[in-house]
MDAnalysis code that builds the backbone (N, CA, C; Angstrom):
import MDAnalysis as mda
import numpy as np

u = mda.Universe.empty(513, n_residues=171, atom_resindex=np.repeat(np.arange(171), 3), trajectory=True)
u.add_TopologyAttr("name", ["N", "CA", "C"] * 171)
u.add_TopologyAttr("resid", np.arange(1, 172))
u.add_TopologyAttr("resname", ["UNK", "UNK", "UNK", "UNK", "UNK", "UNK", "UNK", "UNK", "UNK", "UNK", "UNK", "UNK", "UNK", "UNK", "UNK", "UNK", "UNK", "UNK", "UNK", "UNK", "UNK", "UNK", "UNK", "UNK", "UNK", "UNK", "UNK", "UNK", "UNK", "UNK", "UNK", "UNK", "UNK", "UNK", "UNK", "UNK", "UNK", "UNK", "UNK", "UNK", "UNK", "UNK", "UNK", "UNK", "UNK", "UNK", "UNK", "UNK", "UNK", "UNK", "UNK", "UNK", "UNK", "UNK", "UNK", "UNK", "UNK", "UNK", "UNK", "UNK", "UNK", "UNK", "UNK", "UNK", "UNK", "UNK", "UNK", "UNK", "UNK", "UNK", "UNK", "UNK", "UNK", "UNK", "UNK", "UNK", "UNK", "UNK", "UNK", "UNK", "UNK", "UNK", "UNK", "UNK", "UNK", "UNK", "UNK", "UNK", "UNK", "UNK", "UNK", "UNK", "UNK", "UNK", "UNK", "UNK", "UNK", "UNK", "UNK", "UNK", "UNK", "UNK", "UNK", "UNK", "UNK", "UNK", "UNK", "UNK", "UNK", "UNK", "UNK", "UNK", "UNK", "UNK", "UNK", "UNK", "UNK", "UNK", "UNK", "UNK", "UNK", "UNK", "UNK", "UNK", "UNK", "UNK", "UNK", "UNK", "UNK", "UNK", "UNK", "UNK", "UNK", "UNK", "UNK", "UNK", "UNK", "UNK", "UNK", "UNK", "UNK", "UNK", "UNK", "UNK", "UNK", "UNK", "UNK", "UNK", "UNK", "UNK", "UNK", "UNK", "UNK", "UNK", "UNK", "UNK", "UNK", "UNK", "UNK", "UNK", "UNK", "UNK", "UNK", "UNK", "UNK", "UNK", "UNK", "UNK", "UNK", "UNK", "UNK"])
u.atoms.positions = np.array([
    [82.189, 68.392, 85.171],
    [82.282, 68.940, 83.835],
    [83.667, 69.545, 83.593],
    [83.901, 70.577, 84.325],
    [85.491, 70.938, 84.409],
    [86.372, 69.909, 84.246],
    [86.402, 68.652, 84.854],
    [87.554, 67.524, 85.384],
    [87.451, 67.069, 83.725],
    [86.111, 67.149, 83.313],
    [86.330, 66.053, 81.876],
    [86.907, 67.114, 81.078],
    [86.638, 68.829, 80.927],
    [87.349, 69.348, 79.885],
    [88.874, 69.252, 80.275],
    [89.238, 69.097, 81.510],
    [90.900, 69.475, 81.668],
    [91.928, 68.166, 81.276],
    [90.776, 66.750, 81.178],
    [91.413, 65.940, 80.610],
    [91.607, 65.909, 79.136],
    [90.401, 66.797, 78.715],
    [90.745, 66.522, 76.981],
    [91.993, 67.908, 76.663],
    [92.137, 68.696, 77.432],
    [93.063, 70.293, 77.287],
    [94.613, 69.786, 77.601],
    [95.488, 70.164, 77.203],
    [97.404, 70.276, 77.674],
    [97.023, 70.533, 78.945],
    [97.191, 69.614, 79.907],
    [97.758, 69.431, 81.436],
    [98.595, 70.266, 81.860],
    [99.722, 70.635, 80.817],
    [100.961, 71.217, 80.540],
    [101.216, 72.825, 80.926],
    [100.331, 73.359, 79.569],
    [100.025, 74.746, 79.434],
    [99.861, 75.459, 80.750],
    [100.440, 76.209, 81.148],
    [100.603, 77.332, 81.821],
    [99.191, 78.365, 82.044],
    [98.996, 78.562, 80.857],
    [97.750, 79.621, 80.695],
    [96.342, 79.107, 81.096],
    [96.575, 77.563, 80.292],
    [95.335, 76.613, 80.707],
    [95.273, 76.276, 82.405],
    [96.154, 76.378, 83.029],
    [96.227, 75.625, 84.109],
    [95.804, 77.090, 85.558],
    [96.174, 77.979, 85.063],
    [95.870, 79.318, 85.491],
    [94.144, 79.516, 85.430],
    [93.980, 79.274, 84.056],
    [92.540, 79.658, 84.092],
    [91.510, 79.106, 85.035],
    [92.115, 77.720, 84.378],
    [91.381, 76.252, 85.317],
    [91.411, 76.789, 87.201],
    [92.688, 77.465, 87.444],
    [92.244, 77.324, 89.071],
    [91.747, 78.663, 89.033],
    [91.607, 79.911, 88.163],
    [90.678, 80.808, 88.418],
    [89.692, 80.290, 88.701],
    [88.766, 79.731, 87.678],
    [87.327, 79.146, 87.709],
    [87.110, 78.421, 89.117],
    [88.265, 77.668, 89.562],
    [88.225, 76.924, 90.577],
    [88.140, 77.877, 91.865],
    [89.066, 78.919, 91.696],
    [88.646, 80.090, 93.263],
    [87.579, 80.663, 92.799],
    [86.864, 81.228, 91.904],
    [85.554, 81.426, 91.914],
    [84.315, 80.355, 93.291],
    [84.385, 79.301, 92.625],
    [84.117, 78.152, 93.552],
    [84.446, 78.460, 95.134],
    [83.483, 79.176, 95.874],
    [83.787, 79.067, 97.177],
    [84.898, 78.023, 97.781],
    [84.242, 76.647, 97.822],
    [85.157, 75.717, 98.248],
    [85.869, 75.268, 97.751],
    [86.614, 75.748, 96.490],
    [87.745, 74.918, 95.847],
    [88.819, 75.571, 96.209],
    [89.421, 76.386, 97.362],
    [90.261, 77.521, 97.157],
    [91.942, 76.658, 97.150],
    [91.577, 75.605, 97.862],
    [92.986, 74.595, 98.013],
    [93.433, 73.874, 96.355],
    [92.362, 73.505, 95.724],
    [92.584, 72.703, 94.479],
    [92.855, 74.279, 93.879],
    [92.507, 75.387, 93.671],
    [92.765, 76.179, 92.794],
    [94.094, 76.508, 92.879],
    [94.610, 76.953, 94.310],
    [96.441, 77.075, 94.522],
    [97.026, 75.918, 93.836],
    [96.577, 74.597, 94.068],
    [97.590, 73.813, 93.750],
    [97.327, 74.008, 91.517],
    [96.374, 73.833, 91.003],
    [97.100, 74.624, 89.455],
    [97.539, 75.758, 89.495],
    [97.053, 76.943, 90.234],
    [97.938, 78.003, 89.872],
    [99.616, 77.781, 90.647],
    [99.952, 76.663, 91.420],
    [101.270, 76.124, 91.288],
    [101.701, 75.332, 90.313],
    [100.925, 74.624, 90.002],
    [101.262, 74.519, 88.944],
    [101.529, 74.875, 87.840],
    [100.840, 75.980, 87.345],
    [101.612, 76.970, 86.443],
    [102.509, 77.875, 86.730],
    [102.712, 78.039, 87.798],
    [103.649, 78.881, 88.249],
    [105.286, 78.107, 88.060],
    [105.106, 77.003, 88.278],
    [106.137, 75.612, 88.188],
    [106.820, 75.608, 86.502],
    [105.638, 75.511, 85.895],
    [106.303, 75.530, 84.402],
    [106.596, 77.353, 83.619],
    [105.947, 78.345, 84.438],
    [106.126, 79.520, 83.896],
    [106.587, 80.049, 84.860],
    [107.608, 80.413, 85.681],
    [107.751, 80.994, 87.298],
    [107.379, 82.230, 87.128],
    [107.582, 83.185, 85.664],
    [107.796, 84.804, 85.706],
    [106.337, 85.036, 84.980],
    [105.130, 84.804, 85.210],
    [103.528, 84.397, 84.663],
    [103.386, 85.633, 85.958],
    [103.130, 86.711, 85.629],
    [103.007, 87.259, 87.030],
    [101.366, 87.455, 87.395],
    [100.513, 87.194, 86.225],
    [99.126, 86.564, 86.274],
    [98.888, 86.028, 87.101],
    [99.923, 84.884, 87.257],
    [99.831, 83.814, 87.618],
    [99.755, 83.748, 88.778],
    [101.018, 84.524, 89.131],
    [101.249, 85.009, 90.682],
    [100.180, 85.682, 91.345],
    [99.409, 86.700, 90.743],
    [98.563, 87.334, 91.221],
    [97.516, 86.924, 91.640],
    [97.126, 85.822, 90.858],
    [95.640, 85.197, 90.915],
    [96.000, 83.983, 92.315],
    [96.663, 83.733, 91.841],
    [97.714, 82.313, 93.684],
    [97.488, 83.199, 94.783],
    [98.190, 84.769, 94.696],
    [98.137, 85.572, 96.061],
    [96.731, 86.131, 96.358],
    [95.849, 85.970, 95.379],
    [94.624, 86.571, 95.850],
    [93.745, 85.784, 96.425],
    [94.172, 84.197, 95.985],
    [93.268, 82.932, 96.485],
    [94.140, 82.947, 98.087],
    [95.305, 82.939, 98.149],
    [96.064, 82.936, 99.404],
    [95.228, 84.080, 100.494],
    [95.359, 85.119, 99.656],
    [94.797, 86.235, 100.513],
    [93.066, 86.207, 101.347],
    [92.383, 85.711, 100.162],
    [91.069, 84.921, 100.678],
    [90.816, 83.747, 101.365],
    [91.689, 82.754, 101.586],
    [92.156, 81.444, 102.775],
    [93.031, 82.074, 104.122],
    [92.924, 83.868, 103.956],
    [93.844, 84.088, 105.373],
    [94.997, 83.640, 105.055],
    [95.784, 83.438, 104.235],
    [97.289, 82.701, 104.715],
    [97.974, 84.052, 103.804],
    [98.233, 84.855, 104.995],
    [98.627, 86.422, 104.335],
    [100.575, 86.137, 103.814],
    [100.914, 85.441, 104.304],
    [102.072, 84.905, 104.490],
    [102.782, 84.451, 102.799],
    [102.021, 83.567, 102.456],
    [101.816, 82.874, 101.403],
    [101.792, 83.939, 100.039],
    [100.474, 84.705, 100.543],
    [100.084, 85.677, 99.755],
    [101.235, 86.796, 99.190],
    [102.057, 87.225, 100.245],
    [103.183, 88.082, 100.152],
    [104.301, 87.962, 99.695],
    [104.772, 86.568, 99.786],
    [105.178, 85.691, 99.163],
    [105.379, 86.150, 97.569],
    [104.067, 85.371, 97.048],
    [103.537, 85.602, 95.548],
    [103.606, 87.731, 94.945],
    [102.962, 87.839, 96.036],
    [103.174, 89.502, 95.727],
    [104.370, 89.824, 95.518],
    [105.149, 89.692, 96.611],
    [106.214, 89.863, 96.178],
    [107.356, 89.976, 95.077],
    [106.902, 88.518, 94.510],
    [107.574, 87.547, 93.830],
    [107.281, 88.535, 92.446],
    [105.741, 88.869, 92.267],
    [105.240, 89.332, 91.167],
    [105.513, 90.881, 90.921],
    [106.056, 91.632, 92.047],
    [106.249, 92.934, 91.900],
    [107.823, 93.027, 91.536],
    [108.666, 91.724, 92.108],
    [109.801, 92.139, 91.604],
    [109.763, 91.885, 90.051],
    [109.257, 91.312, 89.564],
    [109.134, 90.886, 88.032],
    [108.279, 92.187, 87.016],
    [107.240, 92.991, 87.977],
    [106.566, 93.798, 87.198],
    [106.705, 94.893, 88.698],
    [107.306, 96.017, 88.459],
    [107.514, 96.706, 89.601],
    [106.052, 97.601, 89.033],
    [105.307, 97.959, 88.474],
    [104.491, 98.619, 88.504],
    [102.747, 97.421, 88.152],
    [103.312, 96.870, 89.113],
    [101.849, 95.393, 89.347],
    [100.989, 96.383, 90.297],
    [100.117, 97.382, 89.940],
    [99.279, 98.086, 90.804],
    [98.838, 96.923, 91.656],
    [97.908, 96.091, 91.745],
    [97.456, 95.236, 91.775],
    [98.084, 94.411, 93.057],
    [98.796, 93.870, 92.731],
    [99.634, 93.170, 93.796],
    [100.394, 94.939, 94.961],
    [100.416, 95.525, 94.330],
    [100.196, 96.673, 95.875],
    [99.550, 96.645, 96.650],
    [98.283, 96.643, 95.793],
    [96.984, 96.652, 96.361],
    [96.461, 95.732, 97.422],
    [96.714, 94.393, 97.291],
    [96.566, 93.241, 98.423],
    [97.992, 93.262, 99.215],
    [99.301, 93.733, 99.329],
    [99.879, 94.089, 99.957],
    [99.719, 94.838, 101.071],
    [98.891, 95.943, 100.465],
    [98.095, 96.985, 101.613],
    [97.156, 96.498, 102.287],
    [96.214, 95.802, 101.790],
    [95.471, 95.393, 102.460],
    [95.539, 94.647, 103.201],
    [96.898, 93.352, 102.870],
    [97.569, 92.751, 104.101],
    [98.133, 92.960, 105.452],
    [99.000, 94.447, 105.033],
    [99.483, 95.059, 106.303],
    [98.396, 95.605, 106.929],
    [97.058, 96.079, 106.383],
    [96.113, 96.938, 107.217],
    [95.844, 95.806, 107.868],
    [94.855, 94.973, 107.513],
    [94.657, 93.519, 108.231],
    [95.244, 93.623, 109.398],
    [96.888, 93.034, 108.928],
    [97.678, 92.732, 110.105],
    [97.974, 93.878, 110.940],
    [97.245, 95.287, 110.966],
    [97.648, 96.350, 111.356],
    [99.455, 96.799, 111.780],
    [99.666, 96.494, 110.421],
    [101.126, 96.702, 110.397],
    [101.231, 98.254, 109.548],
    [101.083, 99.141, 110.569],
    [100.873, 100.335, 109.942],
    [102.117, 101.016, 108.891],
    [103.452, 100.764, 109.747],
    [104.784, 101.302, 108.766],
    [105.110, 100.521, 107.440],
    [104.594, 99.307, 107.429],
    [104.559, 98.761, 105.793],
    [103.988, 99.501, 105.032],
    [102.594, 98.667, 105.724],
    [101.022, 100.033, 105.042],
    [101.037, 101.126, 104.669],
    [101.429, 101.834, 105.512],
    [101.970, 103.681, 104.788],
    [103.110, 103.159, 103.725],
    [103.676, 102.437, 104.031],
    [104.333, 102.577, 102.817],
    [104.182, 102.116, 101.429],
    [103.285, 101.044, 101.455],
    [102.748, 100.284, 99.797],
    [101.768, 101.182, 99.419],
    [100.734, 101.923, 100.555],
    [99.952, 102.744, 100.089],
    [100.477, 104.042, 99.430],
    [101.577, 104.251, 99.891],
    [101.969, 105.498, 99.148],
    [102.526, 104.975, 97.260],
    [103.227, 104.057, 97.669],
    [103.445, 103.101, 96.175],
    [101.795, 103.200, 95.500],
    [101.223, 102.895, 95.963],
    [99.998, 102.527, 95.348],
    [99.391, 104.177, 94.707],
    [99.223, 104.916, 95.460],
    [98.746, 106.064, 95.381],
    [99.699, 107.050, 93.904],
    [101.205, 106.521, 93.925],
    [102.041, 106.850, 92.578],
    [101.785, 105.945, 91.253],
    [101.156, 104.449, 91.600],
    [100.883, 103.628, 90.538],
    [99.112, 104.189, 90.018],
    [98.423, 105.415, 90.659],
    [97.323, 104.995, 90.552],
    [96.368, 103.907, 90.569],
    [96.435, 103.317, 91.595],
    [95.446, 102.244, 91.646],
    [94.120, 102.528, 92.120],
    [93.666, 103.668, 91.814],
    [92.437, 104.041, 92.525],
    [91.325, 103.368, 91.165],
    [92.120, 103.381, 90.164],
    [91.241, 103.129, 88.665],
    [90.695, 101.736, 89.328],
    [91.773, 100.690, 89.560],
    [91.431, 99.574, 90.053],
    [90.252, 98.967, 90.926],
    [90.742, 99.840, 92.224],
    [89.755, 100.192, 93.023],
    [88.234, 100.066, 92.856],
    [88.036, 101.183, 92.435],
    [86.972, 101.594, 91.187],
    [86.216, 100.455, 90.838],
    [87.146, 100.196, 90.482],
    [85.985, 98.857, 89.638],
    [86.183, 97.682, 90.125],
    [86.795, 97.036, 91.340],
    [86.561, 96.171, 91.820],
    [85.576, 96.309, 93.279],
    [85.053, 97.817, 93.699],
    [84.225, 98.126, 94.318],
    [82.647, 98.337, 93.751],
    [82.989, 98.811, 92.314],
    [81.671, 98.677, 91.491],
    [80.837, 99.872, 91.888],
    [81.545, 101.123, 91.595],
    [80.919, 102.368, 92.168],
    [80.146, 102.638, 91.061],
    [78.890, 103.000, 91.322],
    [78.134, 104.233, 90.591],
    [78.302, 105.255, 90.323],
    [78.470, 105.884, 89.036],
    [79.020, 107.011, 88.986],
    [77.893, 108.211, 89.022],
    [76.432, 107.594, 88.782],
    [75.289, 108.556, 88.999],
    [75.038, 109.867, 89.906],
    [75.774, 109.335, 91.519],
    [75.583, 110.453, 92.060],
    [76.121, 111.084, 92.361],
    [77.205, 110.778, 91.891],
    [78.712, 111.194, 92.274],
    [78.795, 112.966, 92.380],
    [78.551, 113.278, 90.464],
    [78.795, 114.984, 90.736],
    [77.797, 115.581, 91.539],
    [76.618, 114.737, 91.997],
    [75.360, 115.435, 93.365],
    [76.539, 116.114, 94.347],
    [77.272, 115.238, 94.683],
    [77.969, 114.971, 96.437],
    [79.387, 115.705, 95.833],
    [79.321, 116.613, 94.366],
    [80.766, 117.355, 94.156],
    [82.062, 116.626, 93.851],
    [82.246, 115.103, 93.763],
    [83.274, 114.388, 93.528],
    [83.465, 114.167, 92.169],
    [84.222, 114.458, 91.887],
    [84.729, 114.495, 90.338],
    [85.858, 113.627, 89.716],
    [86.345, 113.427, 90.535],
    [87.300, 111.774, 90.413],
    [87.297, 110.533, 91.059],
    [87.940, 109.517, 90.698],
    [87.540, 108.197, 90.913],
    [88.526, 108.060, 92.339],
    [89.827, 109.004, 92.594],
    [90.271, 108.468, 93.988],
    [89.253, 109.440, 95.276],
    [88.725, 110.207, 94.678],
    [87.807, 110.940, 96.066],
    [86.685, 109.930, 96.231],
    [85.994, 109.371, 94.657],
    [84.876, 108.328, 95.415],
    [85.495, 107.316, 95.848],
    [86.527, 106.767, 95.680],
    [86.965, 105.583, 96.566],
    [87.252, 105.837, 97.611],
    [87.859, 106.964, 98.072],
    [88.206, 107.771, 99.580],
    [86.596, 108.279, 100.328],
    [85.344, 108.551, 99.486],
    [84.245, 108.697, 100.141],
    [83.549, 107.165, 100.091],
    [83.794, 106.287, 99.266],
    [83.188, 105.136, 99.586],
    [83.552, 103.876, 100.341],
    [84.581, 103.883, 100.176],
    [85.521, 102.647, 100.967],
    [85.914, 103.294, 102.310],
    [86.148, 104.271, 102.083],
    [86.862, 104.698, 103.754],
    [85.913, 105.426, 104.501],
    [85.112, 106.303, 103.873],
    [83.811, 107.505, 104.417],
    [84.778, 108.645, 104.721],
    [85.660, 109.015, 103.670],
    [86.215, 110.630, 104.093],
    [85.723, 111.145, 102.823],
    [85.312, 112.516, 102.894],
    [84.979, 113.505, 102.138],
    [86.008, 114.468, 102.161],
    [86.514, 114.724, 101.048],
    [87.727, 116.069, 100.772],
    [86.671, 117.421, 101.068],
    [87.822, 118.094, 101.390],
    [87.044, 119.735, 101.358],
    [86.937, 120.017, 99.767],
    [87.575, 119.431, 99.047],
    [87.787, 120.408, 97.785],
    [86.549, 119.662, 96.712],
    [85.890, 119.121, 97.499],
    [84.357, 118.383, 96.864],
    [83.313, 119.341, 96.983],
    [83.661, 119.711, 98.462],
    [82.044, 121.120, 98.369],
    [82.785, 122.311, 97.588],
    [84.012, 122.791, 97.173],
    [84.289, 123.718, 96.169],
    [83.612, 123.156, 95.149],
    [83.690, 122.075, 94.551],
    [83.126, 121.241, 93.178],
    [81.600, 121.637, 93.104],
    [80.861, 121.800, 94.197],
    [79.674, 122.059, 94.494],
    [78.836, 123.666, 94.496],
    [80.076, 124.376, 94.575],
    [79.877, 125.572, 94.838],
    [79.508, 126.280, 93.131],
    [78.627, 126.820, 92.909],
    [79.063, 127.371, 91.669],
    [80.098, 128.808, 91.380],
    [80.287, 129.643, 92.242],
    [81.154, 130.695, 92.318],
    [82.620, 130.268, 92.366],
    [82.718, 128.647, 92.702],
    [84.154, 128.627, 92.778],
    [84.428, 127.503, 92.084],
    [83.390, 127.345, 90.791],
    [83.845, 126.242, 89.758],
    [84.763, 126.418, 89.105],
    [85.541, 127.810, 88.970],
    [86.870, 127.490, 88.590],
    [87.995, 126.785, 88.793],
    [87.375, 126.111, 90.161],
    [88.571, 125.161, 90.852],
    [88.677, 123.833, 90.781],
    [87.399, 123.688, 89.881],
    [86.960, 121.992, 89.460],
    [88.400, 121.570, 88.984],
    [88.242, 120.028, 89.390],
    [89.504, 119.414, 88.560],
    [89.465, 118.730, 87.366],
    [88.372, 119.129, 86.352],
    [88.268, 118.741, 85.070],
    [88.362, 119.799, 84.823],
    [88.837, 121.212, 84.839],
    [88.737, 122.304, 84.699],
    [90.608, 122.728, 84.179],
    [89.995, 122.963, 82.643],
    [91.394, 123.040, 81.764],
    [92.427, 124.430, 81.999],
    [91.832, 125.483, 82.841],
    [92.410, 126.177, 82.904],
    [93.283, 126.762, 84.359],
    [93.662, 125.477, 85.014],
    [94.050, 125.242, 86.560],
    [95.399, 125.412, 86.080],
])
């Protein structure tokens, strides 16, 4: 069904050809046909940093971290604030336990805020959140993805020392 819409669509188009290998890395096993359109749009648009992103994330899911960094790269020099492409950067060096990169994109990351990101590509619940005293989205990603709890969560919890909440306008 795909093959017959991409024959009746511009071959050409950049945007079309991007989408097409999204849908295609969706597809467990298409992850090779999806790189080769998102090279292909990358070919007729080089500075698509979409473009780039969505190539390094299919790279990043085939293991070929190499490839992936590559594209990251490529896409951060074009958009220096690509949270995003930090983000699988870090996760590359953790992988490769390349810790002195790692500290270092993570700290990039941590000035771009990418915890928003995070967030929602982890798909947190926000229901129980103020139970457990967490009041922002980088402490539940730091209690859910990693399992650290801040001290300044059981202050959140405390009622004598809710003045210290961090939705709290008068800090």
């Amino acid at each position: 069904m795909l093959d017959k819409l991409l024959n009746i669509i511009n071959k050409e188009d950049p945007l079309i050809l991007c989408y097409y290998g999204e849908i295609l890395s969706k597809k467990k096993k298409s992850f090779d046909t999806a790189v080769s359109y998102f090279t292909r749009a990358s070919i007729i648009d080089p500075e698509n940093v979409y473009n780039l992103n969505k190539r390094a994330i299919t790279h990043f899911i085939r293991k070929d971290y190499n490839k992936a960094l590559l594209d990251l790269d490529k896409a951060i020099q074009l958009d220096t604030s690509n949270s995003i492409a930090y983000f699988y950067k870090w996760l590359i060096y953790s992988i490769e336990e390349d810790s002195h990169n790692a500290e270092s994109v993570f700290k990039t990351c941590t000035e771009l805020d990418v915890w928003s990101h995070l967030y929602e590509i982890c798909k947190f619940n926000d229901n129980n959140d103020a139970e457990l005293g967490i009041v922002n989205k980088f402490n539940m990603f730091m209690y859910r993805a990693q399992m650290i709890y801040f001290a300044e969560n059981l202050i959140n919890l405390d009622g004598k020392l809710c003045h210290f909440q961090e939705n709290d306008s008068n800090r």
